[in-house]
C-alpha positions, 0 to 999 in steps of 0.5 A, spaced: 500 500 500 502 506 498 505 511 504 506 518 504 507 524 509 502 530 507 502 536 512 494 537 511 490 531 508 483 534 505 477 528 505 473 530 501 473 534 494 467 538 493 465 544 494 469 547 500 474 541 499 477 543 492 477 550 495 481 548 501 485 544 498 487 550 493 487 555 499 493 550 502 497 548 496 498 556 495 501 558 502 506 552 500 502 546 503 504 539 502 497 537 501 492 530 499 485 531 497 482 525 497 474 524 494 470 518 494 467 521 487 469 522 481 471 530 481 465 533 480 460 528 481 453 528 482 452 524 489 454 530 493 451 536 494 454 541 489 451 539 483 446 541 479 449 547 474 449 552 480 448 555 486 445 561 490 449 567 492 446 573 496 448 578 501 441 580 504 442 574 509 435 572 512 438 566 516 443 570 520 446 577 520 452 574 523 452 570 516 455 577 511 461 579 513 463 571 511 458 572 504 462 579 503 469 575 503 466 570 498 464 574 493 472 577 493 475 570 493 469 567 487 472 573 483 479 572 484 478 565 482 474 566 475 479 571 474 485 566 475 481 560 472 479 565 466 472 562 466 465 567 469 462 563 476 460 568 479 453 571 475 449 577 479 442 577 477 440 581 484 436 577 488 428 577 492 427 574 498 418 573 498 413 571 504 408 573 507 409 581 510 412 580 517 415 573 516 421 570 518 424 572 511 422 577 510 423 579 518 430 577 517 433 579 510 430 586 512 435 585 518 441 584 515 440 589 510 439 595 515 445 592 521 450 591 515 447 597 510 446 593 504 442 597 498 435 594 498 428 595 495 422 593 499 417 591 494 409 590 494 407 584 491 404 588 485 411 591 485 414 584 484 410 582 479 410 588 475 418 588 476 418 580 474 412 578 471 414 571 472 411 571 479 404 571 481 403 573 488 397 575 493 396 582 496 398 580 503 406 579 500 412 581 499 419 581 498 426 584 499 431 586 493 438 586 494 441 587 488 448 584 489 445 576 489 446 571 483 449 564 483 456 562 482 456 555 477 457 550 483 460 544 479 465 548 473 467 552 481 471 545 484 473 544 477 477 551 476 480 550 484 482 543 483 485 545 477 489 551 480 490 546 487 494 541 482 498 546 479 500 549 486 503 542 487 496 539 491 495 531 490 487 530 488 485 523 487 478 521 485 475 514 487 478 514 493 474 514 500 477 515 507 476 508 511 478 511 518 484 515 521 487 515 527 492 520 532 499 519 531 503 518 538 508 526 537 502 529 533 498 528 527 494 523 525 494 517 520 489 516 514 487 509 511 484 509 505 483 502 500 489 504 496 494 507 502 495 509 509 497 516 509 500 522 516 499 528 516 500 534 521 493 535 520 486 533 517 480 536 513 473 533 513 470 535 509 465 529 506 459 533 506 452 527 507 458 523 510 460 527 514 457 524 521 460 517 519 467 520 519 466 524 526 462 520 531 461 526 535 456 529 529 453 522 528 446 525 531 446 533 529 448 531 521 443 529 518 442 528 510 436 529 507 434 527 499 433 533 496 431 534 489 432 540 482 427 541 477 427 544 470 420 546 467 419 550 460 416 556 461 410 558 456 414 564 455 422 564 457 422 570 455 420 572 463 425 567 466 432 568 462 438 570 465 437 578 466 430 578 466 429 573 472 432 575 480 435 568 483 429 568 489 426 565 496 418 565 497 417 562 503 409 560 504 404 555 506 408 550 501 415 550 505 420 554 502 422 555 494 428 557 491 428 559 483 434 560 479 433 564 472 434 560 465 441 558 464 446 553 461 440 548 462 433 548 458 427 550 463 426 555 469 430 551 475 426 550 482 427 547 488 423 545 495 428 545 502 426 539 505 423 536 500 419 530 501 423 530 509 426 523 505 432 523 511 437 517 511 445 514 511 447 518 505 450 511 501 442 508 502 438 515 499 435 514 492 438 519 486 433 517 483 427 522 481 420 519 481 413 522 480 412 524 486 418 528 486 415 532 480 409 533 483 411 537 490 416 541 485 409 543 481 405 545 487 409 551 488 410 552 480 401 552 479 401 557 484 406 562 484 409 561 477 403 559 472 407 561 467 413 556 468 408 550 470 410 546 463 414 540 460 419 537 465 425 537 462 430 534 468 430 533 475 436 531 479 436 528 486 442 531 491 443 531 498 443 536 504 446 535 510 442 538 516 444 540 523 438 541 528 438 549 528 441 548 520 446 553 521 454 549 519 459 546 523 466 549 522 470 547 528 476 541 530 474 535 533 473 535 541 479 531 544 483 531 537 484 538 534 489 536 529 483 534 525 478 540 522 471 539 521 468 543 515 460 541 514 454 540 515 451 546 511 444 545 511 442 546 504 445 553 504 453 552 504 455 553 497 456 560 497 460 560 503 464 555 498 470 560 497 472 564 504 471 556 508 476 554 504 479 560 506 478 559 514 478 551 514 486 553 511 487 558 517 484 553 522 488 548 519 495 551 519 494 553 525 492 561 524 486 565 527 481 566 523 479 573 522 470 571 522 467 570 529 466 563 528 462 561 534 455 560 531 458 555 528 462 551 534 460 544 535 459 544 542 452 548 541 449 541 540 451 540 548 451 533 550 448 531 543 454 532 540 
């Protein structure tokens, strides 16, 4: 079996993996990403063409000072990868007037003075004649959202991590690890046994079975993406449709603009509320799949309820208050724990990858981290 000295071994190449695999290789790391996929690949939780990008944070104003520093990081890397990931559409956050995201997305505007419209629902549906709403609606604009192209995104930092020196491998799942006697930690996977200084779990859905003080709190969930062909695209098209969240009586919609696949692009947070080990959850879209996400789409988007032109299962990984867990383990802090994202993860992507290279190289991250400490579960974790 193979044998090799690492200084920081990343298990888990997706969406923060590739980027802290890049953030290492440049500060001169001697680095090993290990991913039990392909790279990129449609098992995880970053595939799906694109993911949403917003400032006007309705979960959390603690989460903006990080989104600002990730904007920076999605812009220097398309500009080294010489590939646009990040597009701006401006983004709507939609619910009934003094709901929570409405409530929430008002309050990170005004404590960290973002730009932003407050919008009736006439407004709305003069501005992006797509959505039908009721009277008593409302949203919140900040024109700053967009998405970042999720998959091309672990393609670009792979690519540059490798050019630093990183080693990736694909195919190649971690099996367990254990602390070395003076410090580090040894790693085992089929093809070789590997030490390191320190490690880096970033697996995402199996992260619980790779930190057993996580195996309660991060649950992965089946999630699954929908393609529709609106009667008229015109109304949905990249420039003429925001990125957007509607939370309503259904649950929670989240919309992106037509782009680099045919058809108005929807999804539903928790779904049909499918939780499981993530090697046993389905990537199988079925009929009743479709039929949620054309609940939301019959109601308040009539005009994109047409054909169904693809549907993509992926995974969330939830912890109970659905805010992350980034933080080293209990009793070992040689190893970094970076996940669960609860469905809302990808945009953070690049400034994690930032932090995670911080934490793993022994450096004071500049963010306040504490909301996402893993001793907040007390003694479920």
């Amino acid at each position: 079996m193979t044998r090799r000295t690492f200084d920081v071994i990343v298990a888990g190449v997706g969406g923060m993996g590739a980027q802290t695999c890049l953030r290492l290789a440049e500060r001169g790391q001697r680095v090993l990403g290990l991913e039990r996929f392909d790279i990129p690949h449609t098992m995880g939780s970053s595939h799906g063409i694109n993911r949403i990008i917003r400032l006007a944070y309705f979960e959390h104003p603690s989460y903006v000072p990080l989104l600002r520093r990730a904007y920076e990081l999605w812009r220097d890397l398309e500009q080294r990868a010489g590939e646009q990931l990040l597009y701006i559409t401006g983004s709507l956050d939609v619910g009934p007037s003094g709901s929570s995201v409405i409530e929430g997305s008002l309050a990170s505007c005004r404590e960290h003075d973002l730009p932003h419209e407050r919008l009736g629902a006439a407004d709305v549906m003069r501005r992006y004649p797509g959505y039908v709403l009721p009277s008593n609606y409302e949203a919140v604009f900040q024109g700053d959202g967009g998405f970042v192209a999720s998959e091309r995104a672990i393609v670009a930092a792979v690519n540059l991590a490798m050019a630093k020196g990183a080693v990736i491998r694909a195919r190649e799942p971690l099996i367990d690890y254990v602390p070395l006697a003076g410090g580090g930690v040894r790693v085992r996977t089929p093809k070789g046994i590997y030490e390191a200084g320190r490690l880096v779990l970033s697996s995402g859905g199996w992260i619980g079975e790779h930190a057993s003080e996580l195996a309660c709190t991060a649950v992965p969930e089946r999630q699954v993406l929908g393609w529709f062909q609106p009667k008229n695209p015109e109304r949905f098209g990249l420039g003429a449709f925001p990125v957007s969240n509607l939370k309503c009586d259904l649950g929670h919609f989240y919309q992106f603009p037509i782009w680099h696949a045919p058809g108005f692009k929807i999804g539903l947070y928790h779904h049909l509320h499918e939780t499981g080990m993530a090697d046993a959850i389905s990537r199988e879209p079925t009929a009743a799949d479709e039929e949620v996400l054309r609940e939301g789409l019959a109601r308040f988007f009539p005009d994109a309820n047409g054909d169904c032109l693809g549907l993509r299962a992926c995974l969330f990984t939830n912890t109970p208050d659905e805010h992350f867990v980034i933080d080293t383990l209990p009793g070992f802090g040689e190893v970094v724990v970076a996940s669960p994202c609860s469905g809302h993860g990808y945009k953070f992507a690049s400034v994690m990858g930032e932090i995670l290279a911080d934490l793993a190289t022994g450096v004071r991250p500049p963010f306040d981290l504490s909301l996402f400490s893993m001793g907040r579960f007390g003694s479920a974790v």
